[in-house]
N, C-alpha and C positions, 0 to 999 in steps of 0.2 A: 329863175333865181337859183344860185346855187346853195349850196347845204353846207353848213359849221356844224361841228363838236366843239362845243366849248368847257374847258373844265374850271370849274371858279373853286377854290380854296377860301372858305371862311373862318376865323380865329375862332368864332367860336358857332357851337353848333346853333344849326339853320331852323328858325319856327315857321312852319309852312302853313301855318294858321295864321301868323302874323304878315305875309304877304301882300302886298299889294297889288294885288293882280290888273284891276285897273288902271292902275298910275304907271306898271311898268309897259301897260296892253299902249296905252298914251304915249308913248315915251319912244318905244319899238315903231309904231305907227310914222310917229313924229320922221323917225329915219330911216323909213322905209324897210326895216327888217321883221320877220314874223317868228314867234316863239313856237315851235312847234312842241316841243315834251320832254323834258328830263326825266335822268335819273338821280336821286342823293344817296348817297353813301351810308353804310351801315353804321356809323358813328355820327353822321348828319351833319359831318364839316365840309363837303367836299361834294360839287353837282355835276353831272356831265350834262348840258345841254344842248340838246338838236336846234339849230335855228335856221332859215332860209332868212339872206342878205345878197346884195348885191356884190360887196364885197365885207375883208375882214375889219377896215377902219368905220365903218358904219355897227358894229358889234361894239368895237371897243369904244366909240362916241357914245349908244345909247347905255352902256356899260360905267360909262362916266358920267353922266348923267345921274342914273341911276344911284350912284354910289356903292357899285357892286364890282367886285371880281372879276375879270375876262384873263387868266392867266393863261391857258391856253388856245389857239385858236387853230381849229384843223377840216380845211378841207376836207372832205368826203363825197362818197357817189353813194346812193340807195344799192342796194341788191339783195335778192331773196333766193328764199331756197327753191323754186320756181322759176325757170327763165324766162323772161316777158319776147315772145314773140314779133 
């Protein structure tokens, strides 16, 4: 599967307690993409999130779904500060 950054813009700041982590874990499932970890932003309007998907219209379907954000969607490749062999 390949790897997205996605960055969503929220109106107003994000309650990460109020979450539904199940229903989005259901939802992602449902379309085949896996949420691997965000980051939110120091005012908590704004997430970048890592996701593995097959492609970007399966982010923006469970995104719609969901009734959340997918404003931006950007391929990426992993790499560290380590070169893997």
């Amino acid at each position: 599967m390949a790897l997205f950054v996605i960055e969503r813009n929220f109106a107003e700041q994000l309650d990460v307690d109020g979450l539904d982590r199940a229903g989005i874990k259901l939802v992602n499932d449902d379309v085949g993409i896996r949420w691997v970890y965000s980051f939110l932003s120091a005012d908590k309007k704004k997430t970048y999130c890592l996701y593995e998907a097959p492609n970007p219209e399966a982010i923006i379907e469970a995104a719609a779904r969901l009734g959340i954000p997918a404003d931006v969607i950007v391929a990426v490749e992993q790499i560290g500060p380590v070169p893997v062999a």
